[in-house]
C-alpha positions in Angstrom: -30.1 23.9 36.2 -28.5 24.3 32.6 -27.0 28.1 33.0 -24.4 26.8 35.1 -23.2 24.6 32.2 -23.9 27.0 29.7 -21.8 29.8 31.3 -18.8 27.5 32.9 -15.3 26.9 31.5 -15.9 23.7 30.9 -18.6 24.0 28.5 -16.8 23.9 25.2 -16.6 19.9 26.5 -19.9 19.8 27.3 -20.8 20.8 23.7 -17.9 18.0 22.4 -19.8 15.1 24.6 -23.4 16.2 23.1 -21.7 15.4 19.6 -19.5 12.9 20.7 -22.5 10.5 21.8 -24.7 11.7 17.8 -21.0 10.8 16.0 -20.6 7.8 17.6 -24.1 6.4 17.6 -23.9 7.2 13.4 -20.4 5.3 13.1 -22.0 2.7 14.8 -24.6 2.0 12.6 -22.0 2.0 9.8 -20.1 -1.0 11.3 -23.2 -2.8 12.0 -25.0 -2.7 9.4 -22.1 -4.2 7.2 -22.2 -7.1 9.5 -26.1 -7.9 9.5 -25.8 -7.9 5.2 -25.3 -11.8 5.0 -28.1 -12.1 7.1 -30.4 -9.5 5.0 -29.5 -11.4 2.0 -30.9 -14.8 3.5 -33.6 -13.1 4.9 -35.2 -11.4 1.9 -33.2 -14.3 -0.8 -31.4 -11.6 -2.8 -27.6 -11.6 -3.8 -24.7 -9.7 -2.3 -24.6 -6.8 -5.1 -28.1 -6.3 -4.6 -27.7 -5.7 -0.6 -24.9 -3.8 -0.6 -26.9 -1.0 -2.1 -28.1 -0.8 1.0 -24.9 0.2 2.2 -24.1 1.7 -1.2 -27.2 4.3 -1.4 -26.9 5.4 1.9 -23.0 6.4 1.2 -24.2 8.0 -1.9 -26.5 10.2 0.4 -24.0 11.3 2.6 -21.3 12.2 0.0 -23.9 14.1 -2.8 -25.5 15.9 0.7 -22.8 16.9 3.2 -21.5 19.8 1.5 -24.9 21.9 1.3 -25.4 20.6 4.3 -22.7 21.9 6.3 -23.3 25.5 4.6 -27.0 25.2 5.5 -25.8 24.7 9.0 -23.4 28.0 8.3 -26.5 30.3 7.6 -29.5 28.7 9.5 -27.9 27.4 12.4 -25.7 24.1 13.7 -27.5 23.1 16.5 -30.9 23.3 14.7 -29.3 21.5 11.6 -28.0 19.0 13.7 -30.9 18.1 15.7 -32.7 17.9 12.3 -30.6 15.2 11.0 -30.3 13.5 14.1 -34.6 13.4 14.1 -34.6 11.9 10.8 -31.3 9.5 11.2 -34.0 8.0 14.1 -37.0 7.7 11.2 -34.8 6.1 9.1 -33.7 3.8 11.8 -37.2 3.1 12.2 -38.3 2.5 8.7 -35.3 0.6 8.3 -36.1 -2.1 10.8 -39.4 -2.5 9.7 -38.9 -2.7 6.3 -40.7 -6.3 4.6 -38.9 -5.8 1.4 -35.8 -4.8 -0.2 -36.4 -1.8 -1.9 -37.9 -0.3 0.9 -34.8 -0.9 3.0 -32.7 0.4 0.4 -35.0 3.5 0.4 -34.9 4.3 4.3 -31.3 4.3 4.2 -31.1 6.4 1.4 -33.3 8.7 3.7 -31.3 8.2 7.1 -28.2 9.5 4.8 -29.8 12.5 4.7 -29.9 12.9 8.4 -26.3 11.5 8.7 -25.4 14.1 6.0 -26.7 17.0 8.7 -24.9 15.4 11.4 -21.4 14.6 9.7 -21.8 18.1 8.2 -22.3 20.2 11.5 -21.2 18.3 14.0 -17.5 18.6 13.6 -18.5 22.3 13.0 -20.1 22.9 15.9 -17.0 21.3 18.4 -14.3 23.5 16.8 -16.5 26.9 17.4 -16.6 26.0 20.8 -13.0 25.9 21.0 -10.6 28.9 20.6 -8.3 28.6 17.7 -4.9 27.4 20.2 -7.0 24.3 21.0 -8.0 23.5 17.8 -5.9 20.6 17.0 -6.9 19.1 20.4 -10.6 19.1 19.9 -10.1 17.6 16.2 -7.8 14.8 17.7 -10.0 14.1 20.3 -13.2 14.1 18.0 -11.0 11.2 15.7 -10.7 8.9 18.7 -14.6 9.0 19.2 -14.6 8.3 15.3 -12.1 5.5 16.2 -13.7 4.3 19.0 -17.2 3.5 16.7 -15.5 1.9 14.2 -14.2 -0.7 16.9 -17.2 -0.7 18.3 -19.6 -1.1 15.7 -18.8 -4.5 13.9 -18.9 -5.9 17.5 -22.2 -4.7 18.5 -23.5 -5.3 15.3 -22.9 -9.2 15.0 -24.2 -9.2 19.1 -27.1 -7.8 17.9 -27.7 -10.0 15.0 -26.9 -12.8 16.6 -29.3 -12.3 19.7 -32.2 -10.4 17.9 -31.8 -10.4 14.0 -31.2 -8.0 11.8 -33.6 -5.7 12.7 -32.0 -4.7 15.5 -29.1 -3.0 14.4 -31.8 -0.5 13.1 -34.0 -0.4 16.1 -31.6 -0.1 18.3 -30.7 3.7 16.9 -33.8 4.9 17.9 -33.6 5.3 21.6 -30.2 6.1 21.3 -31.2 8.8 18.9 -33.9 10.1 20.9 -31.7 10.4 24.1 -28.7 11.9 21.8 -31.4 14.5 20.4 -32.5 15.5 24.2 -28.7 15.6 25.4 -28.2 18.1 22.4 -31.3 20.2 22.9 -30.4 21.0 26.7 -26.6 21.4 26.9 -26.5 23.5 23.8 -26.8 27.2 23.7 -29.9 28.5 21.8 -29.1 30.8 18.8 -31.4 33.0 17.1 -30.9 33.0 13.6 -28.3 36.0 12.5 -27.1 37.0 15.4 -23.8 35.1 15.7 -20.4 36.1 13.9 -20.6 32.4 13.0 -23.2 32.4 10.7 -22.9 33.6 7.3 -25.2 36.3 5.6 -26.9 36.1 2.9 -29.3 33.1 1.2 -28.9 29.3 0.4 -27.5 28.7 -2.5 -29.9 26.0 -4.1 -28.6 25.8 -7.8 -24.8 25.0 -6.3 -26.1 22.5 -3.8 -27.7 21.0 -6.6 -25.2 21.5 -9.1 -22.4 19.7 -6.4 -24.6 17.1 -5.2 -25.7 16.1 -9.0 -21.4 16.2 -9.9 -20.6 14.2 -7.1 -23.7 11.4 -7.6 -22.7 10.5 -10.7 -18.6 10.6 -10.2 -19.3 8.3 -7.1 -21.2 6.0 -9.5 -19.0 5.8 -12.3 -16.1 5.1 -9.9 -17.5 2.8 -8.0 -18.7 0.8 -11.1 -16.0 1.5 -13.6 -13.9 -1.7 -12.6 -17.0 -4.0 -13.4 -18.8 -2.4 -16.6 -15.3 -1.2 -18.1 -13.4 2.1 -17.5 -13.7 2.5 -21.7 -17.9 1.3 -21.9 -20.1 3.7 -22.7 -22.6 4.4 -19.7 -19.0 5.2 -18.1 -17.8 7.5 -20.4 -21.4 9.1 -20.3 -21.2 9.3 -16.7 -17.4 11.3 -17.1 -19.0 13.4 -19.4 -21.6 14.3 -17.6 -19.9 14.6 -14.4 -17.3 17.4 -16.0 -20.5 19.0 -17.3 -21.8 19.6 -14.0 -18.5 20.1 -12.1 -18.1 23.1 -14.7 -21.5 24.3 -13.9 -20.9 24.1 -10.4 -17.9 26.2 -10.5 -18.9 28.9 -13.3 -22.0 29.5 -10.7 -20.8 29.9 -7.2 -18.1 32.2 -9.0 -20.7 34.5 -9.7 -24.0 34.2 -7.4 -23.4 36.6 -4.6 -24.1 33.8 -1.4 -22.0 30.9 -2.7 -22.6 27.5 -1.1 -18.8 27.2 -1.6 -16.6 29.7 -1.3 -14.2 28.6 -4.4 -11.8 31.9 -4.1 -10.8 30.4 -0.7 -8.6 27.9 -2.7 -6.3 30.6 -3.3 -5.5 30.2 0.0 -1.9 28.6 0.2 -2.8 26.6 3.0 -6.7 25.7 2.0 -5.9 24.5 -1.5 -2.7 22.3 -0.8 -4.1 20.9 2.7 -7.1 19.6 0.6 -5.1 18.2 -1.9 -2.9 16.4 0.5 -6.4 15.3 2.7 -7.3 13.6 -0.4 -4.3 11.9 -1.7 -3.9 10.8 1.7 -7.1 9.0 1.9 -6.4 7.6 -1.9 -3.5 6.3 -0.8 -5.1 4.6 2.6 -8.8 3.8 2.0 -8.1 0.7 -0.4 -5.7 -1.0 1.9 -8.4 -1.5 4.5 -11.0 -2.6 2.1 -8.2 -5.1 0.3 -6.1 -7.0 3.1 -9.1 -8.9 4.7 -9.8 -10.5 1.5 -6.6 -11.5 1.5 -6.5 -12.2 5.2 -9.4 -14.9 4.8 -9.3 -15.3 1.2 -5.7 -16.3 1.0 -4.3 -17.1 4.3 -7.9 -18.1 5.3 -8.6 -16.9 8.6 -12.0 -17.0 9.3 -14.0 -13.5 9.4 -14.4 -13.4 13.6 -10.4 -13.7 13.8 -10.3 -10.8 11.2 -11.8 -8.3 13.1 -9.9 -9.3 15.9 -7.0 -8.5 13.8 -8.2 -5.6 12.7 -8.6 -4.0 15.6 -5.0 -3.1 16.9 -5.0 -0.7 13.8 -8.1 1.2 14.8 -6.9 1.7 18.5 -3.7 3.7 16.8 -5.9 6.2 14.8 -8.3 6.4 19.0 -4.7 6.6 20.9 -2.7 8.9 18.5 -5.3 11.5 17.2 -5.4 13.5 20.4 -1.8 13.4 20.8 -1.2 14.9 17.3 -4.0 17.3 17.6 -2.4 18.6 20.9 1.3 18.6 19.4 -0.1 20.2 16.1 -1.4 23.1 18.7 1.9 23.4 20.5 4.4 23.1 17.3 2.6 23.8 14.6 1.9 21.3 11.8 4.3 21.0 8.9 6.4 18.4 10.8 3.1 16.2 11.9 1.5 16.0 8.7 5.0 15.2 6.7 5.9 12.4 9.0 2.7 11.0 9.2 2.2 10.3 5.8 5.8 9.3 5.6 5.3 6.8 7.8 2.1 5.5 6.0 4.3 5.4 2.7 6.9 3.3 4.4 4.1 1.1 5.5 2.9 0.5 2.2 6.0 0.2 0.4 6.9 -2.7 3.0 3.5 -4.5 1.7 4.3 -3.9 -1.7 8.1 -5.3 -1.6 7.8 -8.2 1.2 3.5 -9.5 0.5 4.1 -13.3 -0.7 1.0 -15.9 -0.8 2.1 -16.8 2.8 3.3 -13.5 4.6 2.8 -13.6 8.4 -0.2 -12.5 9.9 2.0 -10.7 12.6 3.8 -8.8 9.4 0.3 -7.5 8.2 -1.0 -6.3 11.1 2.0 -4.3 12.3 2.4 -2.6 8.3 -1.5 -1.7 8.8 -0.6 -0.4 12.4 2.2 1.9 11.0 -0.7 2.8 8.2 -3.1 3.8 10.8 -0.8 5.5 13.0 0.5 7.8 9.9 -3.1 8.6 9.1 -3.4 9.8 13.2 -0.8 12.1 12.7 -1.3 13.6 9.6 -5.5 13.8 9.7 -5.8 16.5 12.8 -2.8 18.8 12.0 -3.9 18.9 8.6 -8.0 19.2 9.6 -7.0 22.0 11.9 -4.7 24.0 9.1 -7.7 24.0 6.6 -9.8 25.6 9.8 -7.1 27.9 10.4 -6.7 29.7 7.1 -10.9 30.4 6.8 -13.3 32.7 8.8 -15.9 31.2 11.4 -18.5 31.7 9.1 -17.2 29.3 6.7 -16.5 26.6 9.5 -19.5 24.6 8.6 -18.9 24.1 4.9 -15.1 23.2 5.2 -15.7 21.1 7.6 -18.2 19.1 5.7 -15.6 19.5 2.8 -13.0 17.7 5.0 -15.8 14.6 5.6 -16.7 15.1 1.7 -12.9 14.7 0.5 -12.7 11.7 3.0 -15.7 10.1 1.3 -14.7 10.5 -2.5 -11.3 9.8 -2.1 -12.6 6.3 -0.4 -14.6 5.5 -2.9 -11.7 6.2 -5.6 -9.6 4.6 -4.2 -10.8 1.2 -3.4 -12.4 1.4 -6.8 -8.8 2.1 -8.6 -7.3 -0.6 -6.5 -10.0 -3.0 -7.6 -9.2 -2.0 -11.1 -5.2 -3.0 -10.4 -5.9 -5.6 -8.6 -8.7 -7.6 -11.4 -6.3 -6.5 -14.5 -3.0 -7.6 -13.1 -5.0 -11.0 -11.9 -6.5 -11.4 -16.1 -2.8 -11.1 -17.1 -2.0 -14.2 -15.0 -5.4 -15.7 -16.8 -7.6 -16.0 -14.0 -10.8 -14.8 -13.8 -10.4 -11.3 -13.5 -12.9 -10.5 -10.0 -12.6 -10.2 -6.0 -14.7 -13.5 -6.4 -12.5 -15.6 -7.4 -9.8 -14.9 -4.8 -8.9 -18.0 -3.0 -5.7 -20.0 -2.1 -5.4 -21.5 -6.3 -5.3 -18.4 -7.4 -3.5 -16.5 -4.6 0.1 -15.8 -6.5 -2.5 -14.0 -9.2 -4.4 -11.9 -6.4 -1.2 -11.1 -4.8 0.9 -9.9 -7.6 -2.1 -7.3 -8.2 -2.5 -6.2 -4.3 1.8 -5.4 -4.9 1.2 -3.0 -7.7 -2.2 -1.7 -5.6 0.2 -0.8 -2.5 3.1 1.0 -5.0 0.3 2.9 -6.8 -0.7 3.9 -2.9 2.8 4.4 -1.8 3.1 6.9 -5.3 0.1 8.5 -4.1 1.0 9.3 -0.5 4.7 10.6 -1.7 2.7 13.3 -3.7 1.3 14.2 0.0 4.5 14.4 1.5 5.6 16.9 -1.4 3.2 19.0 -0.8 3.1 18.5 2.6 6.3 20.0 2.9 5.9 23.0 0.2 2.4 23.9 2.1 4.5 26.1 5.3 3.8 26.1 8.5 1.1 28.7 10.2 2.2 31.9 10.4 3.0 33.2 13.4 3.4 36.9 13.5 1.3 39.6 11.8 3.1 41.3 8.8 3.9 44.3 10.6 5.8 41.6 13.4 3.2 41.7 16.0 1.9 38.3 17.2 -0.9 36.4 15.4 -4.2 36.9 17.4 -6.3 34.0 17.5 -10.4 34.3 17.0 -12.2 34.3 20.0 -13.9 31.8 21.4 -17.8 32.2 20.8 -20.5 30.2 22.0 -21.8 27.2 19.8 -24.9 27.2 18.4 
């Protein structure tokens, strides 16, 4: 019954709806989670800094584990990977839901980031080897709108779920959705025996550079995310820089010289590999904190109450579902210089709007169409730029980059919204209020909103260094040296 799928035309989409349903389902359980954490705070009489760890530690999972994890995928084989993390994404589901104390919530998402760390690293992977290299940009654009299409999703199921069931449920209800996600994936994809496909690399897992790039990035993730509060100058942060440099260092004076690197670093000689990741991660430095700052100052200031802000939120999220495929398709047809430039053009305008025209009053409909023009910049510059990174490496290295694309996403997140925190806290100290998120409210809204100006310019400076290079990058090439056209790879089976 399955050979007919395996062997028709159509079964590159096939492969794109078995990852589809696993990328949802985990982007789902992102949204809802955050909307059952007032509720796990009631339930088990903790304090907000304390839950959020357990969205905190499962981040930290992801980020430290995505990288080795998409080159495990490289070498042992996606589809096996995959199912892997999508097996223990369901245990830590499980655990989570039954969990009767704090730490051991905490502790099951930590270990459910380990599965979503398998799935974010290969699933991506695995969509673009089942496309040929012409619909490249198409499969990335449409894989964004499922992204898209969780993020809407998941706040809303979450707060049904909590609402009707508790918070439980927005664990439990990953289980059978993971178990019928796992079977979908075990039938439609091909089976691939391990080193027989061009795809998959040669040679050994490197285990000192996975752990030598998961330790770097645990401890800059932590310092950065807790920098604003203990002090950028305090010692266990300076420690932490330290030590972070030390093993960043390490990292790269190994995988230089081991012969099976987990990351090929000489690929960044590549014009379009090192400037496309610099440019991915200014991009999401100069995005990620707007999205994390203007609902506080949606309820905080204008005080709209927190149902309404999701409502408001959402509008932006449908531009990154409806405009990723149509960027991904036009990046495939005309290249992707001109995509990528005005993309984060138009996010710069965006912000510099916010920046010039934000008062302690601005109106609502003003906010949401900046945040629209935000979104819709990030559509067409994330795609084109995704599927120039995949362009300029080998097959065999298609699991690693991709997870590199998810890991740049993560850490420039992270930096960002804790850098804006920073402006934001200091500029409100100068105007002597207490300098914390905290103590935003309507009396101390001219404070809070003088610092969210200078957040949006420092965003606006950082998404006009992506344009620059955005523009010096090139465009694909699209003859051979010797004048005869570019051949794209062929199209090989996914595994």
């Amino acid at each position: 019954m399955l050979s007919p799928i395996r062997t028709s035309r159509s079964y590159k989409w096939w492969v794109f709806a078995a990852i589809a349903i696993g990328t949802f389902v985990s982007v789902v359980d992102s949204g809802s989670v955050l909307v059952a954490l007032p509720e796990i705070e009631e339930h088990f009489g903790s304090d907000l800094p304390t839950v959020q760890w357990v969205v905190v530690g499962n981040a930290l999972a992801i980020s430290a584990l995505i990288l080795p994890m998409g080159r495990l995928g490289d070498i042992a084989g996606r589809k096996w990977v995959y199912i892997g993390g999508l097996a223990i994404f369901v245990a830590g589901s499980l655990l989570a839901g039954l969990a009767f104390n704090l730490p051991w919530l905490i502790s099951a998402k930590v270990f459910q980031g380990f599965g979503s760390a398998m799935i974010q690293g290969n699933g991506m992977a695995t969509v673009i080897s089942s496309f040929s290299g012409a619909e490249r940009g198409k499969a990335l654009g449409t894989h964004m709108s499922v992204v898209g299409s969780g993020a809407i999703a998941g706040p809303a199921i979450g707060g049904l779920l909590v609402a009707s069931f508790g918070w439980q449920s927005v664990f439990f209800v990953n289980v059978p959705a993971g178990v019928l996600t796992i079977l979908i994936t075990w039938l439609v994809m091909r089976p691939a025996g391990n080193g027989t496909s061009e795809e998959r690399a040669a040679g050994r897992f490197d285990w000192p550079g996975a752990a030598l790039s998961a330790g770097a990035l645990l401890v800059f993730l932590l310092v950065v995310s807790n920098g604003h509060r203990l002090g950028w100058s305090s010692p266990p942060v300076l420690v932490g820089a330290a030590a972070t440099a030390s093993l960043l260092a390490g990292f790269v004076w190994w995988e230089l010289r081991t012969s099976s690197p987990m990351l090929e670093l000489r690929l960044f000689k590549r014009k379009l590999v090192a400037i496309g990741a610099a440019a991915a991660w200014l991009s999401f430095m100069g995005m990620s904190s707007s999205r994390f700052m203007m609902p506080f100052y949606l309820q905080r200031v204008l005080e709209i109450g927190p149902r309404d802000v999701g409502l408001l939120l959402i509008p932006p999220a449908l531009c990154m579902v409806l405009l990723g495929p149509v960027s991904g398709r036009l990046s495939d047809r005309f290249g992707w210089r001109a995509l990528t430039v005005s993309g984060l053009a138009l996010s710069m305008g965006a912000s510099i709007a916010i920046a010039v025209n934000l008062t302690e009053s601005s109106s609502v409909v003003f906010i949401v169409l900046m945040l629209m023009a935000q979104s819709a910049g990030m559509a067409l510059f994330n795609s084109p730029n995704q599927s120039s990174l995949l362009s300029a490496v080998e097959r065999n290295q298609y699991g690693v980059v991709s997870a590199l694309t998810q890991l740049i996403r993560n850490s420039a997140n992270v930096t960002s919204i804790a850098v804006a925190t920073t402006v934001v806290v200091v500029t409100m100290g100068t105007y002597g209020v207490e300098p914390s998120l905290d103590a935003v409210s309507p009396a101390v809204a001219d404070a809070f909103v003088a610092g969210l100006r200078w957040a949006f310019i420092l965003m606006a400076a950082m998404l006009l260094t992506g344009v620059a290079l955005a523009v010096i990058r090139g465009e694909r090439q699209r003859t051979e040296p010797t004048g005869r056209p570019r051949r794209e790879p062929a199209q090989s089976p996914a595994d």
